[in-house]
Every structure is written in C-alpha cells, then in structure tokens.
C-alpha positions in Angstrom: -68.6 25.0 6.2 -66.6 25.1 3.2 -63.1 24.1 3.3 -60.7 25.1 0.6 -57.5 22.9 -1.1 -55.8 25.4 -2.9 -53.5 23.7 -5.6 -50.1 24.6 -5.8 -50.5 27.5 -7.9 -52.4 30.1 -6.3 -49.6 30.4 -3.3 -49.5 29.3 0.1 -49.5 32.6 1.3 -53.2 33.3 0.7 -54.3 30.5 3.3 -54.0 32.4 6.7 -55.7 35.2 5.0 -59.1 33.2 3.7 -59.6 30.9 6.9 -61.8 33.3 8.2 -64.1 32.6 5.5 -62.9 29.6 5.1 -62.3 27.4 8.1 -59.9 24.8 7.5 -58.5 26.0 4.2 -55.6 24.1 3.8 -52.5 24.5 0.7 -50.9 21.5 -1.2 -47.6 22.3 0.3 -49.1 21.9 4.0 -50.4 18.2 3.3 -47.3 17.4 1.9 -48.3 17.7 -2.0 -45.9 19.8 -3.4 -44.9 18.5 -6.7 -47.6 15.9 -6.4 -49.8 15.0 -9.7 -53.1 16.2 -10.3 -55.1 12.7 -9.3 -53.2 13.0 -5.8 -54.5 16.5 -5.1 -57.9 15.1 -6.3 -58.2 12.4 -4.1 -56.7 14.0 -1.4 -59.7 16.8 -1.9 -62.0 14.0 -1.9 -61.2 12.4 1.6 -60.3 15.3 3.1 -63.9 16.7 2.4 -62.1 20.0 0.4 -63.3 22.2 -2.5 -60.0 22.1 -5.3 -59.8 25.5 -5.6 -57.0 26.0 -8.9 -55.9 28.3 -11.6 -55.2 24.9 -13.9 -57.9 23.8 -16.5 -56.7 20.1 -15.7 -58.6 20.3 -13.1 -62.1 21.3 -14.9 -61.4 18.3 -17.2 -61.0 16.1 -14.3 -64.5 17.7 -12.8 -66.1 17.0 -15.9 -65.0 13.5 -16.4 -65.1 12.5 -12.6 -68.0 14.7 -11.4 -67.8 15.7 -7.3 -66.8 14.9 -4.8 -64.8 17.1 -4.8 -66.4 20.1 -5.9 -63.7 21.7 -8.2 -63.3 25.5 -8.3 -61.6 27.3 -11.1 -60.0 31.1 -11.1 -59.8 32.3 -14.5 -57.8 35.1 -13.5 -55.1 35.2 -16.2 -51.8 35.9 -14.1 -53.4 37.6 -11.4 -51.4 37.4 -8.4 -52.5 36.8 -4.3 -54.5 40.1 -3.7 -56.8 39.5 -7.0 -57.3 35.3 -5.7 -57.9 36.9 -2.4 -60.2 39.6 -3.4 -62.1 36.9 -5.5 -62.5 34.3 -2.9 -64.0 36.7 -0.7 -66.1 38.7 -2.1 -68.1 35.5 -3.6 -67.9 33.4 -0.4 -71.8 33.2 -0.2 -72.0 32.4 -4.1 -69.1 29.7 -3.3 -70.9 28.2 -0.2 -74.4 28.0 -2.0 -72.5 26.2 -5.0 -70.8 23.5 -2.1 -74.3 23.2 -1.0 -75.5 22.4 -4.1 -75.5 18.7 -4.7 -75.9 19.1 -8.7 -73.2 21.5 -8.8 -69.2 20.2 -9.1 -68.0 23.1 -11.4 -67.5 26.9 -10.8 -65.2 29.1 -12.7 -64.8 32.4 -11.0 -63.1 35.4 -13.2 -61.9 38.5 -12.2 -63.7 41.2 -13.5 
C-alpha cells in the first residue's frame, strides 16, 4: 500500500480526495510540518514509511544525494493547480505503486501532459 506525504505545496485539500488510492495519504500541515525545512519533511517521510510526493526540485537533489527511503516523487506540472495534481496522481497510481515496489527505484518525475 502506498502512502503519500504531500509537501506543503501541492495543498492540503487534495488529501481526502487521493486516500482512496492512497490509504493513509497524509499532508505536512496534518503532522504538524507547516513551515518545517526540507530534511524534517524527509525524515518524517522516512519513519513514517511515506512516498514525498512535491512540486520542489529540492527534493530530487535530496533523492539523489540520500537515495530511498523514502521514495521521492516529483510533479513537474509548472503551476498546475489541485485538479491537474489530482488527475496525475490518479491516473498513474499503478505506475506509482509498481515504482514503490521497486527496490532500485527512489526517483519519479511525473509531468502533466
């Protein structure tokens, strides 16, 4: 089951909408990281067993210099707002649960097309 960490920027008001695909998604702002830095929401990710899903390329640096756990997930969606983050989690949950499967995967950049 893959669980979801969605930084601070895509909102908080996408997570009821993806917990059906993704049980346990959880926002920043609900575990009490909002304004936290970006090695907080990183080890929080890590212990908490999440996928970092963010719009922030700090976070692909981070991946590539730490490796997973956790599994970093990237939206290169340019200032798309909730219904194209939506859209895009969705429609690729099986391509994002085979990547969390994957144990020589910890990167995937999803754009909108």
């Amino acid at each position: 089951m893959t669980r979801l960490l969605l930084d601070e920027n895509p909102s908080w008001r996408l997570v009821e909408g993806l917990r059906p695909a993704f049980p346990g998604t959880c926002h920043a702002e609900e575990l009490g990281l909002h304004g936290a830095n970006d090695i907080a929401l990183w080890e929080t990710a890590r212990r908490g067993g999440f996928m970092l899903v963010s719009k922030d390329d700090d976070f692909r640096q981070l991946c590539l210099l730490r490796g997973a756990p956790p599994k970093v997930l990237v939206l290169a969606i340019g200032n798309g707002g909730n219904a194209v983050v939506h859209d895009l989690l969705t429609r690729h949950a099986a391509r994002i649960a085979a990547f969390d499967a994957d144990a020589s995967e910890s990167l995937l950049i999803l754009r909108a097309a």
